[in-house]
C-alpha positions as CSV (number, residue, x, y, z in Angstrom):
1,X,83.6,-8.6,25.2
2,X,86.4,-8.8,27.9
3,X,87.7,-12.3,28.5
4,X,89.5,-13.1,31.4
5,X,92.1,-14.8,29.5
6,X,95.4,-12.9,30.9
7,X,95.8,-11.4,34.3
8,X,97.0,-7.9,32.9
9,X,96.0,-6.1,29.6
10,X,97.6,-3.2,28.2
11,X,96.0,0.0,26.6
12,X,96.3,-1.8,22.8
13,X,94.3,-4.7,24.1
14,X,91.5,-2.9,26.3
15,X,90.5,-0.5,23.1
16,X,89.9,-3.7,21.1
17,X,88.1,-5.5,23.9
18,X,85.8,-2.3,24.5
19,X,86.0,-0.8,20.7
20,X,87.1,2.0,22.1
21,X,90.6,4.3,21.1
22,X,93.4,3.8,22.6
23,X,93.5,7.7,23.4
24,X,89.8,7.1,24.9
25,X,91.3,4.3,27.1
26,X,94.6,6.5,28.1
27,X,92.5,9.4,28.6
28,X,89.9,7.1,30.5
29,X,92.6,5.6,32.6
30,X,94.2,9.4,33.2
31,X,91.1,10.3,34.8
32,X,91.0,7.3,37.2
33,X,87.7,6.6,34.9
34,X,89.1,3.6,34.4
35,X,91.1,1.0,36.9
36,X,94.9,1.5,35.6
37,X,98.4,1.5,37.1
38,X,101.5,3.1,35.5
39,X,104.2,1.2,35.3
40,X,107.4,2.3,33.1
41,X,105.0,4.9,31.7
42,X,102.7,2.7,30.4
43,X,99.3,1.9,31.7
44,X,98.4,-2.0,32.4
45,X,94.9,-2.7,33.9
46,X,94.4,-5.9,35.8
47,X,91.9,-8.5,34.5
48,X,90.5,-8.4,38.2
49,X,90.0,-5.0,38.9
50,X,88.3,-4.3,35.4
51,X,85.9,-7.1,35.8
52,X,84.9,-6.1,39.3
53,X,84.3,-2.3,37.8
54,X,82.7,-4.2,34.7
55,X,80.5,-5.4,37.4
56,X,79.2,-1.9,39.2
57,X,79.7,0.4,36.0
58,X,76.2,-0.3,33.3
59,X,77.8,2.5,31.1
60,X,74.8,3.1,28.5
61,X,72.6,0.1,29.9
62,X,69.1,1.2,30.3
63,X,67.4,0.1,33.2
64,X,63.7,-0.1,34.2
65,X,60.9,1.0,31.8
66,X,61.8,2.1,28.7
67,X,61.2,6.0,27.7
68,X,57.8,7.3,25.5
69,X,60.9,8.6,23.1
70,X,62.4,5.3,22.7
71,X,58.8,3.0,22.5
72,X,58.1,5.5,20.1
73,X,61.1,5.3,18.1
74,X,60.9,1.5,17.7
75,X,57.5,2.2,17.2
76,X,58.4,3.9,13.5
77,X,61.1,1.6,12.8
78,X,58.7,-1.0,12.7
79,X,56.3,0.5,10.7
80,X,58.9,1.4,8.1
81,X,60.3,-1.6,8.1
82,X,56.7,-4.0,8.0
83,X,56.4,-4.1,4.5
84,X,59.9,-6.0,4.5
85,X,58.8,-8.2,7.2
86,X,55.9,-9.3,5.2
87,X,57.2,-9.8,2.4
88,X,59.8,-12.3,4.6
89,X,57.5,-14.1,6.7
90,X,55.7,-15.5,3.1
């Protein structure tokens, strides 16, 4: 996770923080995806303007109820995984 530990990260710095590539983050920040300013041809991202977009963008965060594909999904992992659980909880 992204800690507010400096007031300016560069593209090396945000990939590790998000897992991401850095071509994902330049490509990201290309697209104005991302908050980014150029400067000497390099992008920097400020630790303020990322954590206020951290705060409006849930980028793969489900919300509400979750769907019949994904009950039903953890529905068979369970069940494939129960005799495991058993055998643990002895």
């Amino acid at each position: 996770m992204l800690q507010p530990t400096q007031d300016f990260y560069d593209v090396a710095s945000l990939a590790e923080a998000f897992n991401l590539s850095e071509r994902t983050i330049r490509e990201l920040a290309a697209s104005g995806q991302l908050p980014a300013r150029r400067v000497g041809g390099k992008y920097l991202f400020s630790a303020l303007a990322l954590h206020e977009w951290l705060g409006t963008h849930r980028l793969g965060v489900p919300h509400g109820e979750p769907s019949s594909e994904f009950k039903s999904r953890i529905a068979k992992d369970i069940e494939t995984l129960r005799p495991l659980l058993e055998r643990l909880a002895k």
